[in-house]
C-alpha positions in Angstrom: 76.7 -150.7 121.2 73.7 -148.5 122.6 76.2 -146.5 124.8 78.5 -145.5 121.4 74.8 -144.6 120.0 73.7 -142.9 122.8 76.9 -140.9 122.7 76.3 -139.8 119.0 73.4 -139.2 119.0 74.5 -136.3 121.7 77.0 -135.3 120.0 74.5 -134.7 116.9 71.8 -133.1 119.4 74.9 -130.8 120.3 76.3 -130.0 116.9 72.6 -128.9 116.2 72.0 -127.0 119.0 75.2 -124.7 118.3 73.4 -123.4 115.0 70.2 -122.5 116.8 71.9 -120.7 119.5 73.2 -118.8 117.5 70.2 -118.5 115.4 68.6 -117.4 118.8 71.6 -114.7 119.4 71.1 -113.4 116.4 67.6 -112.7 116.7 67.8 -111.2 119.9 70.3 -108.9 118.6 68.0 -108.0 116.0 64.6 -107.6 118.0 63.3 -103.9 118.3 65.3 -102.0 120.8 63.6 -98.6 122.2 65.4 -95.6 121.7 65.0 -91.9 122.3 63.7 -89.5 119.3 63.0 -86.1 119.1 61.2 -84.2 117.0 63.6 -82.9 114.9 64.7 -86.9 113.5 61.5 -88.2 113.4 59.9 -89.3 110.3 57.1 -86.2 110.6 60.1 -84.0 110.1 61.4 -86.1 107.1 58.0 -85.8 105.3 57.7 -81.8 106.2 60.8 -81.2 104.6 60.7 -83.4 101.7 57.4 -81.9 101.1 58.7 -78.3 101.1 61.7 -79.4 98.7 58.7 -81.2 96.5 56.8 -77.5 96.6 59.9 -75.9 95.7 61.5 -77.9 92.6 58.3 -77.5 91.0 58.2 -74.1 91.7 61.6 -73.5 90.2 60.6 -76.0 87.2 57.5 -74.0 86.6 58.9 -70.8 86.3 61.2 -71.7 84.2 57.9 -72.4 81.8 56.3 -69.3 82.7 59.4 -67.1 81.5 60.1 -68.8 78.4 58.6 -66.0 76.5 60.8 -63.5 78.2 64.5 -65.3 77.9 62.8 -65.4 73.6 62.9 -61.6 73.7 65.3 -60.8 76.3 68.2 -62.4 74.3 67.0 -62.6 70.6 66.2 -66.1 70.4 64.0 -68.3 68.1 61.4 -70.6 69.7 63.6 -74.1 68.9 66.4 -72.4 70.4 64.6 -71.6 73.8 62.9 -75.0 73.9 66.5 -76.2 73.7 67.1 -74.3 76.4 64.4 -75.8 78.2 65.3 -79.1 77.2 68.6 -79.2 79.3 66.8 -79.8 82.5 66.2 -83.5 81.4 69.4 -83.6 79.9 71.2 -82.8 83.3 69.0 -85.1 84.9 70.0 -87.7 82.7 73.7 -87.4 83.3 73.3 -88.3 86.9 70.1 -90.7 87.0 72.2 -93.9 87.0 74.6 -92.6 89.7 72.0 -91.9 91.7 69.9 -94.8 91.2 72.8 -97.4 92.3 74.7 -95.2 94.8 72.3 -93.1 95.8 70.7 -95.6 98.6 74.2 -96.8 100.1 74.7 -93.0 101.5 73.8 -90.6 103.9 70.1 -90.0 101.8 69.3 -86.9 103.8 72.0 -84.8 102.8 72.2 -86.5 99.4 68.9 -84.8 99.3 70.3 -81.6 100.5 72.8 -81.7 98.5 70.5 -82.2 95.5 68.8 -79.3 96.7 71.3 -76.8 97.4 72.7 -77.8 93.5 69.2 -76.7 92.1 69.3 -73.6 94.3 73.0 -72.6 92.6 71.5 -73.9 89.1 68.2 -70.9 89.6 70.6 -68.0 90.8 73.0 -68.9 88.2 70.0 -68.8 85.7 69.3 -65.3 87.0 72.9 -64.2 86.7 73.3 -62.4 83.0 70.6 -59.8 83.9 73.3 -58.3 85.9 76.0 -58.9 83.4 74.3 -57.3 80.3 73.2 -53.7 81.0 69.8 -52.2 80.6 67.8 -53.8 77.7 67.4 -51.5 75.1 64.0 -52.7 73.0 63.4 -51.9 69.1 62.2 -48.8 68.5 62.1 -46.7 65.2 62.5 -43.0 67.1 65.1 -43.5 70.3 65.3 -39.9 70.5 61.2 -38.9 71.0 61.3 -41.4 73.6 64.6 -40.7 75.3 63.4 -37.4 75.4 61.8 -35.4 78.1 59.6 -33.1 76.0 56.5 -32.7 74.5 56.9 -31.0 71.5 55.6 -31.9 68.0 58.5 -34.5 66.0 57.8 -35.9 62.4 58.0 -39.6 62.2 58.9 -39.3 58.5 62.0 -37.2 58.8 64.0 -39.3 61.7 64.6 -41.2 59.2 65.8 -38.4 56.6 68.3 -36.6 57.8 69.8 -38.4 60.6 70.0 -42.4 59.2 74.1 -42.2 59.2 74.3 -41.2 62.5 72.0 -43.9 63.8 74.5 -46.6 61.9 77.2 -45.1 63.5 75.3 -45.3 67.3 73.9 -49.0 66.1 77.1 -49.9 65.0 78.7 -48.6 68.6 76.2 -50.2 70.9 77.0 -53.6 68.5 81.1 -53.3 69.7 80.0 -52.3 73.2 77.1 -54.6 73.6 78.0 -58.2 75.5 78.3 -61.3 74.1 75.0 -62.6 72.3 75.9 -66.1 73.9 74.9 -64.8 77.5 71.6 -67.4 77.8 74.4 -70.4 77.5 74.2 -69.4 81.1 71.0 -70.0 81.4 71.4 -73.5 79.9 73.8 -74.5 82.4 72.0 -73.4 85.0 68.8 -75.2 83.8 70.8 -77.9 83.3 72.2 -78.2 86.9 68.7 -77.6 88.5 68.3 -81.0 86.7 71.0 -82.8 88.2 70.2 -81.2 91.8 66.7 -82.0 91.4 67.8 -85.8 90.4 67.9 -87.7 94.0 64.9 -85.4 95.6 62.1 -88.3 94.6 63.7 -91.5 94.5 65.9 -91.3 97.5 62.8 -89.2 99.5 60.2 -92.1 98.4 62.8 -94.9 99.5 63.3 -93.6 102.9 60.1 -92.7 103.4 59.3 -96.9 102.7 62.1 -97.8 104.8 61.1 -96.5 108.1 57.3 -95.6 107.7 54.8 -98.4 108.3 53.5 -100.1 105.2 50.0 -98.7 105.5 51.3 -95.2 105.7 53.1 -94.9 102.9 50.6 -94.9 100.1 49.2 -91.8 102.5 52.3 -89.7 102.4 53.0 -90.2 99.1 49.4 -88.9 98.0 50.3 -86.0 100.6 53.8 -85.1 98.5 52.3 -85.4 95.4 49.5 -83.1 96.7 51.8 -80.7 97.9 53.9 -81.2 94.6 51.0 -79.6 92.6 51.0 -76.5 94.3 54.3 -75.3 93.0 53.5 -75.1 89.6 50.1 -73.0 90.7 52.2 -70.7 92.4 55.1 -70.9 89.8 52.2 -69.6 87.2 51.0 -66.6 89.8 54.7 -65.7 90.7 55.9 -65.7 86.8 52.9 -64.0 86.0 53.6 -61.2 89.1 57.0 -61.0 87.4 56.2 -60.6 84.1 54.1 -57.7 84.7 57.1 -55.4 86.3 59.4 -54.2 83.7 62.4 -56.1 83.3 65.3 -53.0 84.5 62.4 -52.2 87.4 64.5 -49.9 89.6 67.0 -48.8 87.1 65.6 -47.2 84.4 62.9 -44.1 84.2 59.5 -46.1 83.6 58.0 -43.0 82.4 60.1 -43.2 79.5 59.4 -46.6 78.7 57.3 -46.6 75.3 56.5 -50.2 75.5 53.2 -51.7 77.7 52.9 -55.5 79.3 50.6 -56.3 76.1 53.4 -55.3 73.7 55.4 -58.3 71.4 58.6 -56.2 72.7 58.3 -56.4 76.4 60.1 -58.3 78.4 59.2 -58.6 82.5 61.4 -59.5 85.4 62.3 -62.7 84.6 65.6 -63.2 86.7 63.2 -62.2 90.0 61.5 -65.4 89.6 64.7 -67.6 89.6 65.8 -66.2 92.4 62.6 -66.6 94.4 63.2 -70.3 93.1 67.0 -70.2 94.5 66.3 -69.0 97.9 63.5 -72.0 98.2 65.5 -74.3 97.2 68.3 -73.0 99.4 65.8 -73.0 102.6 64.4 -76.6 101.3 67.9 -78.1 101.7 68.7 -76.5 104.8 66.3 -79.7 107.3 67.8 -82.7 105.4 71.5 -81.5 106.9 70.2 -82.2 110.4 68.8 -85.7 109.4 69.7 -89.0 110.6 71.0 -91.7 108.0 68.5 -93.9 109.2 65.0 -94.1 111.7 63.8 -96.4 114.1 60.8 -98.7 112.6 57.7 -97.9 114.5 56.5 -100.3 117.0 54.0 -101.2 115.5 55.5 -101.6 112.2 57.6 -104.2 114.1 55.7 -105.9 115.7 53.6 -107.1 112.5 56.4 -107.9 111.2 58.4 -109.8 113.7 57.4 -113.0 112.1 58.8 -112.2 109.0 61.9 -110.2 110.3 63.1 -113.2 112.4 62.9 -115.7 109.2 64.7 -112.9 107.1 67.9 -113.1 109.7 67.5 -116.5 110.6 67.8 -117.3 107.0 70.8 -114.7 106.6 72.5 -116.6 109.3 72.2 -120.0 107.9 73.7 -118.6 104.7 76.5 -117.2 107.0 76.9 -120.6 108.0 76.5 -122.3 105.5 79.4 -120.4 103.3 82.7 -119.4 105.3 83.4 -117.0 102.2 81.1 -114.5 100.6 80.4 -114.6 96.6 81.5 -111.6 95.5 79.6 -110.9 91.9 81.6 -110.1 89.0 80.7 -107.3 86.9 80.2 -110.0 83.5 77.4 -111.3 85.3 75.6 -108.3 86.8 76.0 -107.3 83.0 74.7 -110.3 81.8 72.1 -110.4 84.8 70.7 -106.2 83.8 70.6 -107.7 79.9 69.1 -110.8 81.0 66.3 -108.4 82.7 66.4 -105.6 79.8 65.5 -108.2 77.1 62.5 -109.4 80.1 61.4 -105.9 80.4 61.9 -104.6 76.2 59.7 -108.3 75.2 56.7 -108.2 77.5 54.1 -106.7 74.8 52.1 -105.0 77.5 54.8 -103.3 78.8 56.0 -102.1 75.2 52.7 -101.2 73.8 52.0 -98.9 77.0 55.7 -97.7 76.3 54.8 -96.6 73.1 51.7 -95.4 73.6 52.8 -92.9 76.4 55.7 -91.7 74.5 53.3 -90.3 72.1 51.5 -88.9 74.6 54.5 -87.6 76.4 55.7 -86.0 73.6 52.3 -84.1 72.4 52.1 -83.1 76.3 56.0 -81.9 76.8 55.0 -79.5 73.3 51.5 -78.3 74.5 52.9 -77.1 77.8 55.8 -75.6 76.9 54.5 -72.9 74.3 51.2 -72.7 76.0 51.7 -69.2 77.2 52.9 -67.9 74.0 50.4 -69.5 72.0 47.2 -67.4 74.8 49.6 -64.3 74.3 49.4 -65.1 70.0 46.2 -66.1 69.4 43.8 -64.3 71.8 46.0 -60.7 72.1 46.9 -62.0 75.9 49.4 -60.6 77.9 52.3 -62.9 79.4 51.4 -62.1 82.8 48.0 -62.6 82.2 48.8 -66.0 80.2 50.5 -67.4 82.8 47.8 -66.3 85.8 45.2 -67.7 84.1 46.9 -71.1 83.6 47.9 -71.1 87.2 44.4 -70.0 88.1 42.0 -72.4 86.0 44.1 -75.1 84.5 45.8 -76.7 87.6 43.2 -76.8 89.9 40.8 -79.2 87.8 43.9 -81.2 87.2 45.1 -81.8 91.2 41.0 -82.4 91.5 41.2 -84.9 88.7 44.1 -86.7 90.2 42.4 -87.3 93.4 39.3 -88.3 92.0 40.5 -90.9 89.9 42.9 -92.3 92.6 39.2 -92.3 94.6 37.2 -94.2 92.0 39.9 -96.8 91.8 39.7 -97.5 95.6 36.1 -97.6 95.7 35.1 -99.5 92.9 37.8 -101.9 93.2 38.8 -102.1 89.7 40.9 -104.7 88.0 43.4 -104.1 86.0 40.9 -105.0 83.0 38.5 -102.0 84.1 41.4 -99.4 84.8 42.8 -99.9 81.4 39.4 -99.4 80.0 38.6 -96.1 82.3 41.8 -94.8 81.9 41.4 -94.9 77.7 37.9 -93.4 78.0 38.9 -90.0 79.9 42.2 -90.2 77.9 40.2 -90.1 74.5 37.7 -87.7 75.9 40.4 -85.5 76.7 41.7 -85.6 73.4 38.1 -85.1 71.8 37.5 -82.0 73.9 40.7 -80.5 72.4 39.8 -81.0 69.2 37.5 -78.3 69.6 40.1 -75.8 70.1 40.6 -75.8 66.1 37.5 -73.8 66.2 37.6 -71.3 68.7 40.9 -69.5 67.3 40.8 -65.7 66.3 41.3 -63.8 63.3 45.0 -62.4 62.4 46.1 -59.0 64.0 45.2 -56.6 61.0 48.7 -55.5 60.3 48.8 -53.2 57.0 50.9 -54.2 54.7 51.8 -57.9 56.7 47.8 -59.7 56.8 46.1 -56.6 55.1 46.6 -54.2 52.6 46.5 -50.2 53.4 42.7 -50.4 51.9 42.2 -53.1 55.0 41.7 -56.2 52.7 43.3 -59.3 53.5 46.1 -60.1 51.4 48.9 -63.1 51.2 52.2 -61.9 53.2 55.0 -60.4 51.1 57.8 -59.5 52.6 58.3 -55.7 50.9 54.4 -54.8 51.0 55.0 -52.5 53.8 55.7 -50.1 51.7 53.3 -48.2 49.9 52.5 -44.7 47.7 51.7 -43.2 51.6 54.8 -43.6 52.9 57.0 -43.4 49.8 58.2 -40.1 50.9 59.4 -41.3 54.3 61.7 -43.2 53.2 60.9 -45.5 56.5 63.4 -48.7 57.5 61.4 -51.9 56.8 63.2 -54.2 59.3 61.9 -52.3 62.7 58.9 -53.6 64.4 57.7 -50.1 66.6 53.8 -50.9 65.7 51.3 -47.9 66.0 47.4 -48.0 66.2 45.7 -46.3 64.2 42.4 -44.7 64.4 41.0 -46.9 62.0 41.7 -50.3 64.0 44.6 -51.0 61.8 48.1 -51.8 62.9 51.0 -50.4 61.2 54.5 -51.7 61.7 56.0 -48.3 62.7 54.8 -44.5 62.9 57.1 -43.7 60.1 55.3 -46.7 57.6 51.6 -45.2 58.8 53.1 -41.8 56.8 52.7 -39.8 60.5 54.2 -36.5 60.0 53.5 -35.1 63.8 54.0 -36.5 67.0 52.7 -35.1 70.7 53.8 -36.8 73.8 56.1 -38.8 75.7 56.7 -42.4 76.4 53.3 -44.4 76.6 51.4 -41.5 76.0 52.7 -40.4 72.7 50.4 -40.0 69.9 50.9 -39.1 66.1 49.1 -37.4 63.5 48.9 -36.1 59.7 49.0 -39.8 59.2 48.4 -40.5 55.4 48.1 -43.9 55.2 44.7 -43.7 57.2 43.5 -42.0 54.0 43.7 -44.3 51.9 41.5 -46.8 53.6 38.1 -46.7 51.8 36.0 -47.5 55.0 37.4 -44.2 57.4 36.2 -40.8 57.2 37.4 -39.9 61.1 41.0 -38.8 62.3 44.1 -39.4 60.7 46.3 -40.5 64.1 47.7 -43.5 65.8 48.7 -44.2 69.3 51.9 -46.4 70.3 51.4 -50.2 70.3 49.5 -52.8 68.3 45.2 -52.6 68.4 43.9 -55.1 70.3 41.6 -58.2 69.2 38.0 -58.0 68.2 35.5 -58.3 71.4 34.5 -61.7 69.5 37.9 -62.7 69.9 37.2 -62.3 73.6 34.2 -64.7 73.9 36.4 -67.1 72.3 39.1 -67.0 74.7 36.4 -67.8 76.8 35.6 -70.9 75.4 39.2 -71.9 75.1 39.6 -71.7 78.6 36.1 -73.5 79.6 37.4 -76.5 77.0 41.2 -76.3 78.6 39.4 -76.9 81.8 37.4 -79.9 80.8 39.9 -81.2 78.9 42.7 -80.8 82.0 40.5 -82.7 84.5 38.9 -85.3 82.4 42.8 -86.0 81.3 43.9 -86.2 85.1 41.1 -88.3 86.1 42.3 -91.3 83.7 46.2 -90.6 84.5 46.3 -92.4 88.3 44.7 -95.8 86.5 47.0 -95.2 83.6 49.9 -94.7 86.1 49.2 -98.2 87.7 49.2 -100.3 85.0 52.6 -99.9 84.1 53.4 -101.3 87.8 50.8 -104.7 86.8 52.0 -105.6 83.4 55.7 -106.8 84.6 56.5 -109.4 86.7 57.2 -107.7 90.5 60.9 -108.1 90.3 61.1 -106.3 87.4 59.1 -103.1 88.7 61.9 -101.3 89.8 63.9 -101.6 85.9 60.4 -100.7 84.1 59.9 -97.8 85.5 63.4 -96.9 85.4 63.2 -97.5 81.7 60.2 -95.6 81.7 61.7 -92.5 83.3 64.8 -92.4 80.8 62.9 -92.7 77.8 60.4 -90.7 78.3 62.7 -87.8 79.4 65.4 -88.5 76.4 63.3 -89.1 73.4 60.2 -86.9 74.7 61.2 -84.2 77.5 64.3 -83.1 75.4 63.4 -83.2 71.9 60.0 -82.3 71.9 60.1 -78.5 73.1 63.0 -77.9 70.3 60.9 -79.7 67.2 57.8 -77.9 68.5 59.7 -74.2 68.6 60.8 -74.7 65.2 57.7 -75.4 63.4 56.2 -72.5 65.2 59.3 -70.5 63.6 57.9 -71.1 60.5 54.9 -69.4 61.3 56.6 -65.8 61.8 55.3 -62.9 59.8 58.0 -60.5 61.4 61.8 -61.2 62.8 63.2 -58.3 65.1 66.1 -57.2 64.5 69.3 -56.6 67.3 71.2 -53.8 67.9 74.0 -55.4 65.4 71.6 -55.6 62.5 70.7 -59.6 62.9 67.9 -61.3 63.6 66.0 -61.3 66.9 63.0 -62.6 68.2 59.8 -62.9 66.8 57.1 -59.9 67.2 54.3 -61.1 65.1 53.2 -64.6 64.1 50.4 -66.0 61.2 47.8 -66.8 63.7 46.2 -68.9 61.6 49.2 -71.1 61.1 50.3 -70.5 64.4 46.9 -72.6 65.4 46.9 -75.3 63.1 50.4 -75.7 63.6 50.2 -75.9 67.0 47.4 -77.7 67.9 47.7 -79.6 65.2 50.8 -81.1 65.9 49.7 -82.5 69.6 46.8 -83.7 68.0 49.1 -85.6 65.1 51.0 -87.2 68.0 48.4 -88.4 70.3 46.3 -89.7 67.8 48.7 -92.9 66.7 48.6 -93.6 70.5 45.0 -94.5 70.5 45.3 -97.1 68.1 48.2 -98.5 70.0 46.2 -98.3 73.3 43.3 -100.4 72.1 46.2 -102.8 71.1 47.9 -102.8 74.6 44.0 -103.6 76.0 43.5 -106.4 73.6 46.7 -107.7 75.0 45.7 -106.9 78.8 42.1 -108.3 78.0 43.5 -111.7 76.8 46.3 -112.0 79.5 44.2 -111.5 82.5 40.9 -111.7 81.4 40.4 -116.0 82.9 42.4 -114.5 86.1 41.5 -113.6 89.3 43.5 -110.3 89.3 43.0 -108.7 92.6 42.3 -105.1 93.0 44.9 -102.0 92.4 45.2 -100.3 95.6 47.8 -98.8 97.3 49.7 -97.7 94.4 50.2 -101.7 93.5 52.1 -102.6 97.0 50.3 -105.8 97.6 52.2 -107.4 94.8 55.5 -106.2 96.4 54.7 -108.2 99.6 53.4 -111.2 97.9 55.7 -114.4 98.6 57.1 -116.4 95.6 54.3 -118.9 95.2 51.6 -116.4 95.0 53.7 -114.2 92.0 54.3 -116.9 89.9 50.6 -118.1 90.3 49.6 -114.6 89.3 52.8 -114.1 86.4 51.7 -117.5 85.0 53.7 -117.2 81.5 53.7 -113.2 81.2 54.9 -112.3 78.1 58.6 -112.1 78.2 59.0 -114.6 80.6 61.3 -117.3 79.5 60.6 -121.3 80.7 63.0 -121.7 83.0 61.5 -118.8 85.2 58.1 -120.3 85.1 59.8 -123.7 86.0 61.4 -122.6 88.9 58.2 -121.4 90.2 57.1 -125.0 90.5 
């Protein structure tokens, strides 16, 4: 009897020992094994190039902003229909996000990557491609003979348009049949739209590897260092849109010295297409690294070593499941669906989580608008040129942001701040912000003094009407009402065209022509001095200056006071869902705030500020083209006063979403946000569901199962 136990109880001893053999085989197998690097597939080359590829989609991306006023001009277009245009980069994005999210990590990431970036690359030369495809642009003019022409003699205004208006039909009406199609910026849309899906797996797949195979306390680090590195592009994007907006768009084709038109003019139109395909090449030498990448990089020693422990019970528990089942569960798709709704309706009913939702779509929205038509509103408002718009935003707005961002990142660390205390900082600079551009209401100029359009001939301001431009001065000119070729006259007054001014001599050529004789100068009560007028619109009042000098200083307080509340506002998103569910909130985050802010908002923006045009151009064929001269007063209220209309609600709905954070974890010991949140990512089950206790959106049986 005790030898037949003896016996079993060896053959037990055995049957156990088999399983931790192999338990012991397999974690030999999968202890650290050295082996050789080099430089060019170690991690440091990983993060260079991902950095440059981060420096160049934003470049791309922000020149895409900086030229938004030249694609308007350049192809006739209205404001909505250029924020459209603008608009497709989310929309390409969006058609590939999901692919990417679930696929993306089972490949080669690397050349995923360089992939992506080679698409964007393609997407900004294809963006650049109908310059070459639709001739020399030909600007609106009312005399295309005096400036065609390479003589100085004297030419009357008032009868170009006398003798000789059937044969310019008969030329407008040949250019019209000659002229390419008007759809040419559908090009431009697609390739906006496929920089969106090439820039699509540069972030998530880039961040990923980088946590795969960098050691935990490094990541937070090179992350700051991308985003760092990330804000840069848009600072050159600004200096390099404003560089190419200040060359003439046909540079090197066309005789400059017979262009009539100057950088400050509502007609010009810069080099656009250079700028794209600046943006192509980078993107092109971006992807160009990432081809020459390994799939996957050895774990650092170190890295290893801390985590040997928890490496070893990781594969010793895969091995008993391997055990334990001879055949794998495969999942069917019913219940990953049912699993993704189960997690949805999770994600959609924590309060927190869909009060902060709300609240940044607002936000979102107001800031999508703002940026978009900031340039044109600094060229509309304050008499700026686009190149010197888009220099000074690039030179004084993004700097106090990128400061902003660190700083707030810093003051987190340092003061250690809860989750309770973030959401509070992050409202005060958010609200401050919004305060601070509040004051822009009242540091907008006067209307350009446009006879016949703002003022009458006598230079009093009058209501617009669309057939005041003519007037007893002119009424022997018998002038066309629908072409915007603005002089300045003598008297600070802008007509709409030489002819309309009743100018009845012209000296000059191109830029330097100047008219005289000009009758409607009389009439204005307060001149006595010369009746001529030079080419181009007068500038603003110096007053006007002083203000623009103030909108800048507020734009700057405004930018960094905005930034410094973004990091903490940034975080909680990543505390106010359960850990598992990080990954699918900000997922959901991403997609909304791109569908239902980064698409629609430049298109609803553009067409209220349609509404505010005093004067269409008009196309070679007689339609409707761009806008040359906007109410600047309704410009103003319009603009600004839609952002401020949309980001106002989402105040109210933050000090909601902190009464809900305030009650939640206010009795808690909520530990510190550092390292972008990634202490809840490595805490074990026991410690999340102490610290999830009943979220909102939780159901019972998840908070059972924690017990």
């Amino acid at each position: 009897m005790m030898v037949e136990t003896e016996s079993s109880n060896i053959e037990d001893s055995n049957r156990e020992a088999e399983p931790a053999q192999i338990l012991d085989d397999e974690a030999k197998k999968n202890l650290p094994v050295k082996k050789k690097t080099t430089c060019c597939t170690g991690l440091k080359t990983f993060l260079a190039a991902l950095s440059f590829s981060y420096l160049s989609k934003t470049l791309s991306g922000t020149i895409m902003k900086s030229s938004i006023t030249q694609i308007e001009r350049r192809f006739d277009l209205t404001s909505s229909t250029v924020g459209f245009i603008d608009g497709s980069f989310e929309i390409g994005n969006l058609l590939v996000i999901a692919f990417i999210s679930y696929f993306g990590a089972k490949l080669h990431r690397p050349r995923v990557i360089a992939v992506g970036c080679f698409t964007m690359a393609v997407g900004s030369i294809l963006t650049a491609m109908p310059h070459f495809f639709m001739g020399y642009y030909k600007y609106e003019t009312a005399s295309h003979t005096a400036s065609s022409a390479n003589i100085t003699s004297s030419l009357n205004p008032c009868s170009l348009h006398q003798g000789v208006n059937e044969t310019l039909l008969e030329v407008s009406q040949a250019g019209c049949e000659k002229e390419p199609s008007s759809y040419m910026w559908i090009y431009i849309l697609l390739g906006n739209m496929l920089r969106g899906i090439g820039e699509t797996p540069v972030t998530p797949l880039g961040i990923s590897y980088l946590d795969d195979f960098a050691k935990e306390e490094d990541v937070p680090v090179y992350v700051a260092c991308l985003h760092t590195i990330a804000m840069l592009g848009p600072m050159f994007g600004f200096l390099l849109g404003s560089l190419c907006a200040r060359l003439y768009v046909d540079i090197g084709s066309v005789d400059l010295g017979s262009i009539t038109i100057t950088p400050q003019d509502s007609r010009w139109v810069g080099a656009w297409w250079l700028g794209f395909l600046i943006g192509g090449a980078t993107n092109f030498l971006a992807a160009i690294p990432f081809c020459f990448l390994p799939k996957s990089l050895k774990k650092p020693e170190e890295a290893n070593n801390d985590k040997s422990s928890y490496g070893l019970l990781e594969n010793m528990g895969a091995t008993k499941k391997k055990l334990s089942s001879s055949k794998p569960k495969t999942r069917k798709w019913s219940v990953i669906l049912k699993d993704f709704y189960t997690s949805l309706k999770k994600v959609l009913g924590n309060r927190m989580y869909f009060a902060f939702l709300c609240c940044s779509l607002l936000q979102f929205n107001s800031f999508v608008g703002f940026l978009t038509y900031k340039p044109k509103y600094m060229e509309q408002q304050y008499g700026q040129s686009t190149s010197k718009s888009n220099f000074l935003i690039g030179l004084t707005s993004l700097p106090p942001v990128c400061l902003g961002i660190f700083l707030g990142g810093l003051i987190m660390k340092k003061y250690k701040m809860n989750i309770i205390v973030a959401t509070k900082f992050a409202f005060i600079m958010s609200f401050l912000a919004y305060a601070s551009t509040l004051l822009h209401f009242f540091v907008g100029c006067e209307n350009y003094m446009v006879a016949g359009m703002t003022v009458s001939y006598e230079g009093k301001p009058i209501p617009y009407q669309e057939n005041a431009v003519f007037s007893e001065c002119n009424s022997d000119c018998k002038c066309a009402s629908n072409v915007w070729d603005p002089v300045c006259g003598d008297n600070g007054i802008t007509y709409v065209s030489a002819c309309l001014a009743g100018c009845t001599a012209s000296v000059g050529h191109g830029k330097n022509t100047v008219f005289y004789n000009c009758s409607c100068l009389q009439t204005s009560s307060l001149w006595t001095g010369n009746n001529s007028a030079t080419l181009g619109q007068c500038p603003k009042s110096e007053d006007c200056s002083m203000k623009f000098i103030y909108y800048t200083v507020i734009q700057v307080i405004g930018g960094f006071c905005y930034a410094l509340g973004g990091t903490p506002a940034y975080m909680i998103m990543f505390r106010c869902v359960q850990p598992e569910l990080k990954s699918l909130a900000v997922g959901l985050y991403t997609l909304i705030m791109r569908m239902l802010a980064g698409i629609p908002a430049p298109v609803y923006f553009g067409a209220l500020i349609d509404k505010t045009c005093l004067k269409w151009g008009s196309t070679s064929c007689g339609q409707r083209g761009a806008c040359r001269l906007y109410d600047s007063d309704a410009y103003r209220y319009v603009y600004l006063g839609l952002s401020a209309v949309l980001r106002g609600p989402s105040y109210l709905i933050s000090i909601i979403f902190y009464i809900l954070i305030k009650k939640h974890f206010e009795n808690k010991n909520s530990r510190p946000i550092e390292n972008g949140g990634r202490e809840d990512a490595l805490m074990n089950k026991e410690d999340n569901c102490n610290i999830k206790e009943r979220l909102p959106g939780s159901s019972d049986a998840e908070n059972e199962s924690c017990i």
